[in-house]
Backbone bond lengths (Angstrom), bond angles and torsions (degrees), N, CA, C in turn:
res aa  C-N    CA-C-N  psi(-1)  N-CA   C-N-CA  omega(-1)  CA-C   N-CA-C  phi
1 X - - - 1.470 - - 1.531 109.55 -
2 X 0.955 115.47 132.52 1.450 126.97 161.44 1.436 139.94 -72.98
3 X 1.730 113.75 127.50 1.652 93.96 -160.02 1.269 110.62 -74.42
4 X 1.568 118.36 -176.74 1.692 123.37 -142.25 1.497 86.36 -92.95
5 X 1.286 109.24 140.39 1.145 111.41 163.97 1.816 128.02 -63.69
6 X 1.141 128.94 146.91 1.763 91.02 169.57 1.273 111.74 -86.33
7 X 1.321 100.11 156.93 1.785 122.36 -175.45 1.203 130.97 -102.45
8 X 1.721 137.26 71.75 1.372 120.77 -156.13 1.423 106.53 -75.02
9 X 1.375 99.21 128.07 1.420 119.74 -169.89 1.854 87.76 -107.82
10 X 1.389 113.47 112.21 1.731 104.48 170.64 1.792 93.01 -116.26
11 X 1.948 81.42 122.26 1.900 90.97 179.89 1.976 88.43 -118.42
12 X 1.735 83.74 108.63 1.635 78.59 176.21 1.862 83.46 -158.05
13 X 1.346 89.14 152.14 1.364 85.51 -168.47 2.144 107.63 -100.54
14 X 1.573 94.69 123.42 1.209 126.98 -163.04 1.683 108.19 -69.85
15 X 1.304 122.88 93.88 1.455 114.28 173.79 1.616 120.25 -124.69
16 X 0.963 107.37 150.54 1.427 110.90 -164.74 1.930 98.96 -128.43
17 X 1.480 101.37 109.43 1.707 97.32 173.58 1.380 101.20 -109.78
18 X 1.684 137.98 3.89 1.277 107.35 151.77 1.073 120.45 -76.09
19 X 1.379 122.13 179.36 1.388 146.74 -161.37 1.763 105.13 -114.21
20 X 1.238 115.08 159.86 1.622 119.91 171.16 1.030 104.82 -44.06
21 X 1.671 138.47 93.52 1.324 90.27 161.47 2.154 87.41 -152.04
22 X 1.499 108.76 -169.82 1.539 93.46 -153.77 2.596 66.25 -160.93
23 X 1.321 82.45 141.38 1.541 84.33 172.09 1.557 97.81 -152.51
24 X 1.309 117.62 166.28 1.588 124.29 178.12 1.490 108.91 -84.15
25 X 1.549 103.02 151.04 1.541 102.75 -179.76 1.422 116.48 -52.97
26 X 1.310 132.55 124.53 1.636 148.42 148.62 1.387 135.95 -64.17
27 X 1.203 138.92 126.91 1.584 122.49 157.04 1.600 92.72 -124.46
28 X 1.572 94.14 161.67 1.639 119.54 174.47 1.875 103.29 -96.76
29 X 1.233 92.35 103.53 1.646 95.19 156.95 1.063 140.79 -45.07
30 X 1.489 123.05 124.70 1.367 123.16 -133.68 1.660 84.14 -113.33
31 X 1.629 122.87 177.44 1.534 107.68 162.76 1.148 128.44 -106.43
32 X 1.203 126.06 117.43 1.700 128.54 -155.23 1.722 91.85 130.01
33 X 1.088 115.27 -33.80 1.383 105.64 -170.51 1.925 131.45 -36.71
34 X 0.818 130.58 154.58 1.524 132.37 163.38 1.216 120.08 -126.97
35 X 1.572 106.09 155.42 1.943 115.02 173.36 1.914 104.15 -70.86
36 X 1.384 102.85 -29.52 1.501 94.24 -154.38 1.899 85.98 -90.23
37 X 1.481 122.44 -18.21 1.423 125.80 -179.04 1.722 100.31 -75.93
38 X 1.132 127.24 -60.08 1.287 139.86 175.03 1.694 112.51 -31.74
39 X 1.459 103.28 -46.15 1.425 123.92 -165.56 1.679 94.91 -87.48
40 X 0.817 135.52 -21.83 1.737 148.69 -164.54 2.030 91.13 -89.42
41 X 1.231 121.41 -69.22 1.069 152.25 -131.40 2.096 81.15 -93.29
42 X 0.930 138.40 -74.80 1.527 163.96 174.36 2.218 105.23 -54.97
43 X 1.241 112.30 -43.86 0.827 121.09 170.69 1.821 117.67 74.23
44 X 1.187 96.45 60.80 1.294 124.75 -148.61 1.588 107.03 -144.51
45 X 1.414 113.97 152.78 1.668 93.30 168.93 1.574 117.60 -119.14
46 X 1.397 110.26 178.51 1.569 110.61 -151.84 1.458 106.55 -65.17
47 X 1.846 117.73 -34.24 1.229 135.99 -160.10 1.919 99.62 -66.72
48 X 1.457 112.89 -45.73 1.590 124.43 178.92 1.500 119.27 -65.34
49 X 1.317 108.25 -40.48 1.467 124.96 144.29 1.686 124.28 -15.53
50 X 1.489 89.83 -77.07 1.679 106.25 178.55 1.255 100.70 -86.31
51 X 1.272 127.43 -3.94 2.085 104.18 164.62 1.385 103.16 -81.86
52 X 1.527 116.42 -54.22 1.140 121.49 -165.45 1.828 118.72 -43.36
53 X 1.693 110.43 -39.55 1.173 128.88 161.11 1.161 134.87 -71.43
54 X 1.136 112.65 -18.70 1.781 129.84 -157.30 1.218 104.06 36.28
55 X 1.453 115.70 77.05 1.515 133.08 143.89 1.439 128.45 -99.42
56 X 1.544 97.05 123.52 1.256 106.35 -169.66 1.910 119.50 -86.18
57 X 1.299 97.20 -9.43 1.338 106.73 162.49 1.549 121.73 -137.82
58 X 1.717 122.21 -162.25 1.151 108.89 -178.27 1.625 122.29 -101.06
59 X 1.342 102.41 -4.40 1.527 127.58 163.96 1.217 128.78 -61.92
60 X 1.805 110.67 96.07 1.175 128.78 172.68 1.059 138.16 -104.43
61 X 2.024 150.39 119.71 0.756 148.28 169.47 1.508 136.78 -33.59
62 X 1.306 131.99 145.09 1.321 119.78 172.74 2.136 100.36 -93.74
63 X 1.013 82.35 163.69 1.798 98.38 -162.14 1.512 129.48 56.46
64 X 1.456 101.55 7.10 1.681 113.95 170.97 1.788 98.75 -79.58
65 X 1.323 91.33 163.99 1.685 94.66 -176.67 1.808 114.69 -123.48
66 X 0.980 101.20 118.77 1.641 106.71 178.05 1.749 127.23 -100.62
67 X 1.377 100.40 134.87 1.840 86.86 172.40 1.375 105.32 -90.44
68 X 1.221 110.45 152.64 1.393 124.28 -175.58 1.467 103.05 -147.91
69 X 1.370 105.95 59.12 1.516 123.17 150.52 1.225 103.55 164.13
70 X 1.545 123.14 141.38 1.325 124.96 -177.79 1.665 116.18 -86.05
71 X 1.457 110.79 -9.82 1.387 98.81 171.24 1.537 112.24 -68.55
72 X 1.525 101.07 -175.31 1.621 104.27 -162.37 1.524 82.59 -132.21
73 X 1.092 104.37 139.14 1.295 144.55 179.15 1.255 144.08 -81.59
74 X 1.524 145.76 53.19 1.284 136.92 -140.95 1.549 99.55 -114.64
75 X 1.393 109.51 132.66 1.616 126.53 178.48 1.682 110.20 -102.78
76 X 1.623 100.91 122.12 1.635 100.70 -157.59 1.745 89.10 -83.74
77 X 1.424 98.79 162.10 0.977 109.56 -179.39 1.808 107.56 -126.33
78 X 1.417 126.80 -179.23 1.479 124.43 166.07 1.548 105.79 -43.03
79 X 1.615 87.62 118.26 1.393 82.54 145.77 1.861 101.51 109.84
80 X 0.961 127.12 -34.08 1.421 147.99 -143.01 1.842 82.76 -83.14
81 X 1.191 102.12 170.47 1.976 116.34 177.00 1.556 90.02 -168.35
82 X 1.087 116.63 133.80 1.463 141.80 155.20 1.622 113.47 -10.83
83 X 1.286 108.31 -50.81 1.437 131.47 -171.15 2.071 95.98 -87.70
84 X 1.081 116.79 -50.28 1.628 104.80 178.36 1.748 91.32 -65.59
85 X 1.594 142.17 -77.85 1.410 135.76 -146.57 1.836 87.34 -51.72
86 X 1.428 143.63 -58.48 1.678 115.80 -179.85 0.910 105.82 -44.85
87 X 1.563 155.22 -68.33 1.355 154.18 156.81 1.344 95.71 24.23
88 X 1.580 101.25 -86.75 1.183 114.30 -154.80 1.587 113.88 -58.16
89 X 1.460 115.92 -45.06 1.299 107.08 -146.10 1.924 90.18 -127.60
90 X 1.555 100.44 50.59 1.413 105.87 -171.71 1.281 140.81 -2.09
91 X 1.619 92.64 74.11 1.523 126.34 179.06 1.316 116.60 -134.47
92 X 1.256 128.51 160.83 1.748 125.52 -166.56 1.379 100.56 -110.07
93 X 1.672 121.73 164.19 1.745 128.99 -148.50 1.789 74.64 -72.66
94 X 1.363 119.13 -54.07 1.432 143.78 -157.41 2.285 104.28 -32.06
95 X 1.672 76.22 -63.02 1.789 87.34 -168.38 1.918 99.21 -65.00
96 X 1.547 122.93 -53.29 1.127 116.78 166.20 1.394 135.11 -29.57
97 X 1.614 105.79 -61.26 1.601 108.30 161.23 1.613 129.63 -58.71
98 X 1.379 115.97 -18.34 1.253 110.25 150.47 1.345 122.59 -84.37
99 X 0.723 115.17 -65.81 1.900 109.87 170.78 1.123 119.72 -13.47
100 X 1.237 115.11 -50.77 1.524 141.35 -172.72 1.861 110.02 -84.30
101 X 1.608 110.95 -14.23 1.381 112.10 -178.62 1.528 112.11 42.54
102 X 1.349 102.93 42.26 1.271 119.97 173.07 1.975 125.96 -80.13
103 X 1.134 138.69 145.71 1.392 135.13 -160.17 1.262 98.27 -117.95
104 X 1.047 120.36 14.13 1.990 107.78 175.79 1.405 103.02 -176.27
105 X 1.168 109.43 -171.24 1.642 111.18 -178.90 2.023 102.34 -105.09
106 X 1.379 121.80 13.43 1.629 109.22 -173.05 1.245 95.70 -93.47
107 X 1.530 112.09 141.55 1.563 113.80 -179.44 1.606 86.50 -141.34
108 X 1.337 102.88 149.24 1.427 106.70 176.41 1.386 115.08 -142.96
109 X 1.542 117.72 141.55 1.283 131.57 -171.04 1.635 124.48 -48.00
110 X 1.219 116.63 111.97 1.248 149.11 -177.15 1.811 117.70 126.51
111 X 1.272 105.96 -19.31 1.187 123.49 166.65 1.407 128.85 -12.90
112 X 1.645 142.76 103.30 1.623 113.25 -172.08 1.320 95.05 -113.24
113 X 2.113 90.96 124.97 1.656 98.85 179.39 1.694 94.44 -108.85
114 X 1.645 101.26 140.51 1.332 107.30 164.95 1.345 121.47 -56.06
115 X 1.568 162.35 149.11 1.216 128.87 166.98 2.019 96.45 -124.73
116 X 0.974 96.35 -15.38 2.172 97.68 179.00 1.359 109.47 -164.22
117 X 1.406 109.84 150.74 1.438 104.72 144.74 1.237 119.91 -122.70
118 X 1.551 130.38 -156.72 1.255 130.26 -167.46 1.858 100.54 -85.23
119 X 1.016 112.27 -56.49 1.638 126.71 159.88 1.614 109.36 -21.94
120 X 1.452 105.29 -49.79 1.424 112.41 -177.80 1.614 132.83 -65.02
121 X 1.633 88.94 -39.45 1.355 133.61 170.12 1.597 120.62 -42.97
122 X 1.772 89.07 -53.20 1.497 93.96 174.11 1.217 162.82 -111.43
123 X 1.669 69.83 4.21 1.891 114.60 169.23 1.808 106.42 -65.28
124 X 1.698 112.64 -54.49 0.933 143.43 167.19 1.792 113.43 -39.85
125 X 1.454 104.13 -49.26 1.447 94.05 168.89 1.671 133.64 -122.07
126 X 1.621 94.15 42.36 1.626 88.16 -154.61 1.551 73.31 -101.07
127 X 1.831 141.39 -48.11 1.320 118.45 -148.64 1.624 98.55 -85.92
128 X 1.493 149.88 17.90 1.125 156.92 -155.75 1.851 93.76 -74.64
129 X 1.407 87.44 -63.89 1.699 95.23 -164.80 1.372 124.63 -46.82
130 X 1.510 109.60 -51.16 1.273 142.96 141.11 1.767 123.92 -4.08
131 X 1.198 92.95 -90.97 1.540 123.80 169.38 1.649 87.02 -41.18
132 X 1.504 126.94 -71.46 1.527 103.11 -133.19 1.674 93.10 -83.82
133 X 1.446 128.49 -9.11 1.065 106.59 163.35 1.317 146.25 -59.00
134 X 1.630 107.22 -20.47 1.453 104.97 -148.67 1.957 87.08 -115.39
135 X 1.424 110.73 3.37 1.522 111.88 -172.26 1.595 98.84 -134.34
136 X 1.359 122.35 21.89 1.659 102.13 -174.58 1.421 115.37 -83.66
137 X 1.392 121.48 5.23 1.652 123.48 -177.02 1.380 91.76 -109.63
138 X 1.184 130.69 -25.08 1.776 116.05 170.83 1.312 115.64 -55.15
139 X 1.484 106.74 156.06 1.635 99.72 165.00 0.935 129.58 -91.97
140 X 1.294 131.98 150.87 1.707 152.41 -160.98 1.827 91.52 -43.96
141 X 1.353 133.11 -53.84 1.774 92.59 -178.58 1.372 102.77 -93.59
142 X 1.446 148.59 53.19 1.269 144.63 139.81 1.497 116.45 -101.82
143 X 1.857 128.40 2.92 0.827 138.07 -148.77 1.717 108.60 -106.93
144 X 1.569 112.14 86.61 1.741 117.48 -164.04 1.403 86.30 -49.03
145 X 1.484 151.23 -62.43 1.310 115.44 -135.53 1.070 112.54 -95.61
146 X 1.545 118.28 2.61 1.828 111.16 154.19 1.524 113.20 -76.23
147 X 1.632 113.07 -41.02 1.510 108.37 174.43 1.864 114.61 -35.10
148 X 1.331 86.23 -42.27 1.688 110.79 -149.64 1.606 101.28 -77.56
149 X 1.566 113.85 -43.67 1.621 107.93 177.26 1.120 113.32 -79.32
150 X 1.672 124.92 -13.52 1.639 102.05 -170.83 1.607 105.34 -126.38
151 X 1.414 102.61 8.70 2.020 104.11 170.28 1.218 104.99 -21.10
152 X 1.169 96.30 -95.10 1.568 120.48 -177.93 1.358 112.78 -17.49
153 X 1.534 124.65 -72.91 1.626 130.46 168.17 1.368 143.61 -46.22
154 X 1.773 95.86 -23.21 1.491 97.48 172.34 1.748 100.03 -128.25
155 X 0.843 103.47 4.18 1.954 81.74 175.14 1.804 116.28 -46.66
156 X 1.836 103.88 -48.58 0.921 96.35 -163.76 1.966 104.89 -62.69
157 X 1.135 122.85 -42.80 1.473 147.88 176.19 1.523 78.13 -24.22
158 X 1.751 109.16 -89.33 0.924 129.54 -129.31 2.130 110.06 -54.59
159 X 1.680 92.93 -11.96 1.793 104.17 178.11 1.111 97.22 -81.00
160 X 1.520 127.98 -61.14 0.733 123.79 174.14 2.288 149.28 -34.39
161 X 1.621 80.44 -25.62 1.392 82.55 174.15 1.536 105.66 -92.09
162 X 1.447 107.65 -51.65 1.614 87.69 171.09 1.552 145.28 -53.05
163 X 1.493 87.35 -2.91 1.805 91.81 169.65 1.490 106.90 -112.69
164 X 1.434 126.87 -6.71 1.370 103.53 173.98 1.667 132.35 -55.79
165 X 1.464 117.64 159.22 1.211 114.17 -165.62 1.933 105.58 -121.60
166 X 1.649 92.55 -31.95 1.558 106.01 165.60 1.626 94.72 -162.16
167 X 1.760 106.63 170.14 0.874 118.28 -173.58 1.418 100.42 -142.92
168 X 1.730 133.61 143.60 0.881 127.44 163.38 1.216 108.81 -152.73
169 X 1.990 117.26 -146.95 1.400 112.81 -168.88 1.329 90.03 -134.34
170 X 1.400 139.04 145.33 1.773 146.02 -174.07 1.588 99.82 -126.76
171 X 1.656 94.19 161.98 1.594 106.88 178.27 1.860 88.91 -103.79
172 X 1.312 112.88 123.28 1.908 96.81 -165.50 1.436 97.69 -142.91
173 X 1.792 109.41 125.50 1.487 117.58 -174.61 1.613 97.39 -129.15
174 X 1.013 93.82 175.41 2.080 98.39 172.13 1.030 127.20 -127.49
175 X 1.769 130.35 156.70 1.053 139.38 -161.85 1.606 103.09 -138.68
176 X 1.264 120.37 157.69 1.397 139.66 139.34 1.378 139.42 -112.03
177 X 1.323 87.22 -177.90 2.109 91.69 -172.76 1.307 91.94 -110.13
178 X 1.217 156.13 -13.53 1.211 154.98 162.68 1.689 117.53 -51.37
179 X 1.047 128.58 25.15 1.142 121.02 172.60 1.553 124.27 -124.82
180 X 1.039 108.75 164.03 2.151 114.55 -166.57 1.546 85.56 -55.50
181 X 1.455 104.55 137.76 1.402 107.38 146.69 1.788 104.56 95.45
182 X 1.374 120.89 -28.35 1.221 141.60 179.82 1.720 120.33 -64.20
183 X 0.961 125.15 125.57 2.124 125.38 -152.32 1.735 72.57 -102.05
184 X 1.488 116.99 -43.85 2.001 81.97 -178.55 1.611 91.79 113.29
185 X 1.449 112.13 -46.51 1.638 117.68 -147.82 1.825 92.65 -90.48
186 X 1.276 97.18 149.31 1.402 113.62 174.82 1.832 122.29 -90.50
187 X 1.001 121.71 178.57 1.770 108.02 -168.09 1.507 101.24 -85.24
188 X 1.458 107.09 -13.23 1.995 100.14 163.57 1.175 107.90 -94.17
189 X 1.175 156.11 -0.87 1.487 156.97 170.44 1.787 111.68 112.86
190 X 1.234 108.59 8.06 1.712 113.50 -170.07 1.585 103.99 -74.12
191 X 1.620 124.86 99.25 0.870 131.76 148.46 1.585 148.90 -37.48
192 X 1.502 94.44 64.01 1.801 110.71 -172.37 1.658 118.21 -44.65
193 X 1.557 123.32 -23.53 1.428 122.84 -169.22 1.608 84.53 -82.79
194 X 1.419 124.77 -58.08 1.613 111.22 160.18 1.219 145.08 -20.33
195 X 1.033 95.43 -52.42 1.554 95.86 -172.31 2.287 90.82 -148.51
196 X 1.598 90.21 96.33 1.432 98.18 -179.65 1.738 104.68 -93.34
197 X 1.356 113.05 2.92 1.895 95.55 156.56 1.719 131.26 -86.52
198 X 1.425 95.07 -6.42 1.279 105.65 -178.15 1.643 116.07 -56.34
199 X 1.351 109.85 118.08 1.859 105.95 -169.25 1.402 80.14 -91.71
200 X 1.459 116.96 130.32 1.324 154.02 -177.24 1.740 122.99 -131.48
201 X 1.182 130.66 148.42 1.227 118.39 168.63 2.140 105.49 -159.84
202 X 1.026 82.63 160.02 1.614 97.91 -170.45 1.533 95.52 -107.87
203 X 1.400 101.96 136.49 1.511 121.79 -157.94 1.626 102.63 -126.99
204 X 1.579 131.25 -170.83 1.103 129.94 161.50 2.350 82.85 -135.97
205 X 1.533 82.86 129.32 1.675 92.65 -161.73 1.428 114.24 -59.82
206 X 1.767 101.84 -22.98 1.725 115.53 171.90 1.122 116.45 -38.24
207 X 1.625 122.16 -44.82 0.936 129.62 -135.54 2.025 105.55 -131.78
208 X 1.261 96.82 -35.04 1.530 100.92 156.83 1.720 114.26 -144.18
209 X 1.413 96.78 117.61 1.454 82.64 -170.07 1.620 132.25 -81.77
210 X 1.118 121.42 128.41 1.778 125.52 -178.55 1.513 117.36 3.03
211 X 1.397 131.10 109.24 1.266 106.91 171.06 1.840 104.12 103.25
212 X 1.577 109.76 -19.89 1.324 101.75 154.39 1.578 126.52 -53.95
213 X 1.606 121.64 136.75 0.993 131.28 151.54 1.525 133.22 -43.11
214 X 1.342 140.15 88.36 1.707 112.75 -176.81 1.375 105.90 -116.66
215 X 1.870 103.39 176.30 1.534 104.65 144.45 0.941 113.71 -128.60
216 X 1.326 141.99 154.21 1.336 160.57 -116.33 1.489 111.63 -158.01
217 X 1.680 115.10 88.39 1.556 122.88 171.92 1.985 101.06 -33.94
218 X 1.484 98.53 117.82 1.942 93.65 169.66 1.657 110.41 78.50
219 X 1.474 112.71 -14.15 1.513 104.94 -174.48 2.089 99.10 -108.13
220 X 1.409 99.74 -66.19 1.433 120.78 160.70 1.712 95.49 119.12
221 X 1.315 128.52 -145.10 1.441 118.12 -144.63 1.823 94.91 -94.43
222 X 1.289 96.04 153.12 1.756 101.00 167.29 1.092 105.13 170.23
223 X 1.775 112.82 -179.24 1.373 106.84 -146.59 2.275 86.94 -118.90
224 X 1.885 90.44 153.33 1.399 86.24 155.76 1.426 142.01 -87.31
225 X 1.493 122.81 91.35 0.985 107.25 -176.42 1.913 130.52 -116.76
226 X 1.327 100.34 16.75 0.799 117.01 -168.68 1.319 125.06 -105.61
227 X 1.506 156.09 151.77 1.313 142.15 -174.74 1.833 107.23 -130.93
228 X 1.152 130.96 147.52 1.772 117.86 165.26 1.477 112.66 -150.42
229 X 1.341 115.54 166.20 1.626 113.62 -167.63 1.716 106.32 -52.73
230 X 1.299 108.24 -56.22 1.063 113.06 -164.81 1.569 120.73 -98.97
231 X 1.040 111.58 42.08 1.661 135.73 -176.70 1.596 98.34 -131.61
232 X 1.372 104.42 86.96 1.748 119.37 -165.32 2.317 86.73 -139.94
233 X 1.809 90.11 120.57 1.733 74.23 168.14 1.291 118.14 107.10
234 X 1.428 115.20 -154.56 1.748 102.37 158.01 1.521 121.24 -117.31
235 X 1.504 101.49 91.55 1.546 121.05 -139.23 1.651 73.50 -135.84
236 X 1.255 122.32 150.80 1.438 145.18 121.80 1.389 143.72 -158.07
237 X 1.126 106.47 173.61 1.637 103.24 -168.72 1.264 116.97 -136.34
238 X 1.603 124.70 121.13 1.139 132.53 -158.16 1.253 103.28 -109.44
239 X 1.552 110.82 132.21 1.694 129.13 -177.88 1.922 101.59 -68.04
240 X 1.027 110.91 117.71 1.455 122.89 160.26 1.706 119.36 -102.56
241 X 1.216 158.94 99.38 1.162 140.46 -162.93 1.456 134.12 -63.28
242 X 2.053 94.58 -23.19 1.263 103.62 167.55 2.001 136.67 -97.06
243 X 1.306 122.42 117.60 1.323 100.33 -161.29 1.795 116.81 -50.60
244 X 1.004 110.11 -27.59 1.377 106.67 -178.22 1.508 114.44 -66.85
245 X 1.019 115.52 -26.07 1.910 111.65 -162.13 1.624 90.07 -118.16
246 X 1.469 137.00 -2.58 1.435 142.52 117.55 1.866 116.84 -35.96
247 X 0.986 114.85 -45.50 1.758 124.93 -177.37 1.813 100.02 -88.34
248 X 1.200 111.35 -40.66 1.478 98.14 -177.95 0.794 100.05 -94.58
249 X 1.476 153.98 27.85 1.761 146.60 -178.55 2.013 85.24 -101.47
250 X 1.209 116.75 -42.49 1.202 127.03 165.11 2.237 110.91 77.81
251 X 0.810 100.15 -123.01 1.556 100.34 -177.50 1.660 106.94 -159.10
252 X 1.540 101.42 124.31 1.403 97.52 -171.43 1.493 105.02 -163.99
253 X 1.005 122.87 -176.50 1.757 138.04 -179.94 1.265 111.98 -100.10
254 X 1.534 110.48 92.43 1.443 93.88 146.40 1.397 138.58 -137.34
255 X 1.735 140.06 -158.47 1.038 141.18 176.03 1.635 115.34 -63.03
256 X 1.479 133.59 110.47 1.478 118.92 154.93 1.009 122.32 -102.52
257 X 1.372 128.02 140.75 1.761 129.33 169.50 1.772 86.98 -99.13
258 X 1.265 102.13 139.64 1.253 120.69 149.65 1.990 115.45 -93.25
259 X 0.946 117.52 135.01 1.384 101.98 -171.00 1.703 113.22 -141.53
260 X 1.795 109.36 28.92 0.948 113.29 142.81 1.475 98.98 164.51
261 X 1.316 121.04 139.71 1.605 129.75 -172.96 1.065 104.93 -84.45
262 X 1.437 127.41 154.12 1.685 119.68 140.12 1.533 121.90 -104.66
C-alpha cells in the first residue's frame, strides 16, 4: 500500500458578491499622460484608442478612465470552471481556453479571462443569416452553419459522449505530492513528483474503478489512479502539482463522465 497522499481540503466559506458581469481592459489617466504614450505602452494604436472612447481629439484628462482594448474581460471568482464562465456569457470552456492560450482547464480566482471581442462578435454573426437561408429545409445534422459555429466547441464533447459509460455529479477538491512526509506515488504506482503533468485523480474504486478513463468539469480528461482515506462515494480528488493552485482549485461540484471502466 502506498502512503496517503496529502489532501488539501480548503473549508472556507466561498462567496461571491459580484454579479455576471465581464468589462474591457481600463487604465486611469495619469498627468503627463498621452494617447500616442498609452498606445506605445498597451500596444495598440492611437486611432483604436479614440474609437474605442469616442474621442474626438487627442486631449486627454488625468483621472478620466480609458479602455484600451476592446476585448472584455472577466475576473474569475470562487468557484467558477471554464465550462460554468461559457454558461454565463454564451461561450464554450473550448473557445475561452483558446483565447486565453490557456494549457489546461485550472483557472483560479482573481484570474482575468478574456471571454470576446467586438471583432469576434462579428465574425460570429455575420455568416448566420446567410447560412440559414440557403439550408433551412435540411435537417439539423446536414446544416453547415451549425457544423460550422460549434466545431470548435463540441468536437472535444462530441468524443466524449460517445464513449461515456456513466455520468454524474462529485464533491471534488485537490491534492499534491509536494508535501513533507508525502511518497508522491499513487495506489497504481504512477509517480506524480516525476512526472507532475500527469492529470490524475483519486477515486473511491466502488464507485469508479482504478484505471477508469474520465473527464473532469474544470479539470479536463485523466485517468483514475489514485485512492485516499477520505475519498469514500462520489468524492474525488484531483492531482494539481502546485500547492497553491491545489488551495485555489478549492472544493466544489462538478460534472464527471467516466468514459470507460476497466
Amino acid at each position: 500500500m502506498k502512503k496517503m497522499i496529502f489532501s488539501l481540503v480548503v473549508i472556507a466559506a466561498l462567496t461571491t458578491t459580484a454579479g455576471i458581469n465581464a468589462q474591457a481592459e481600463e487604465v486611469v489617466v495619469n498627468k503627463g499622460d498621452t494617447l500616442w504614450g498609452l498606445s506605445q505602452a498597451h500596444k495598440v494604436s492611437v486611432d483604436d484608442i479614440k474609437s474605442w472612447n469616442d474621442l474626438s481629439s487627442d486631449i486627454i484628462i488625468a483621472d478620466n478612465t480609458l479602455k484600451i482594448s476592446n476585448d472584455e474581460v472577466y475576473t474569475v471568482v470562487a468557484g467558477d470552471t471554464l465550462w460554468s464562465i461559457g454558461e454565463k456569457f454564451d461561450s464554450s470552456a473550448d473557445y475561452i481556453s483558446e483565447k486565453n492560450e490557456l494549457t489546461g482547464d485550472i483557472i483560479v480566482p482573481g484570474q482575468e479571462l478574456v471571454i470576446y471581442n467586438d471583432a469576434d462578435d462579428e465574425t460570429k454573426e455575420t455568416p448566420k443569416p446567410e447560412a440559414k437561408q440557403e439550408t433551412q429545409e435540411e435537417p439539423k445534422d446536414q446544416n453547415p452553419s451549425v457544423a460550422e459555429a460549434s466545431a470548435s466547441a463540441t468536437s472535444e464533447n462530441d468524443v466524449a459522449e460517445k464513449e461515456v459509460a456513466k455520468e454524474f455529479t462529485v464533491l471534488a477538491t485537490a491534492y499534491t505530492a509536494s508535501c513533507e512526509g508525502c511518497s508522491g506515488t499513487t495506489a497504481t504506482g504512477v509517480d506524480l513528483k516525476a512526472n507532475p503533468d500527469e492529470k490524475v485523480i483519486a477515486v473511491d474504486p466502488n464507485v469508479i474503478p482504478l484505471g477508469s478513463k474520465v473527464y473532469v468539469e474544470g479539470y479536463g480528461y485523466a485517468t483514475a489512479e489514485d485512492t485516499g482515506g477520505a475519498i469514500k462515494g462520489n468524492r474525488i480528488d484531483v492531482f494539481i502539482p502546485t500547492e497553491g493552485a491545489a488551495i485555489s482549485f478549492g472544493k466544489r461540484e462538478v460534472n464527471i463522465k467516466v468514459l470507460n471502466e476497466s
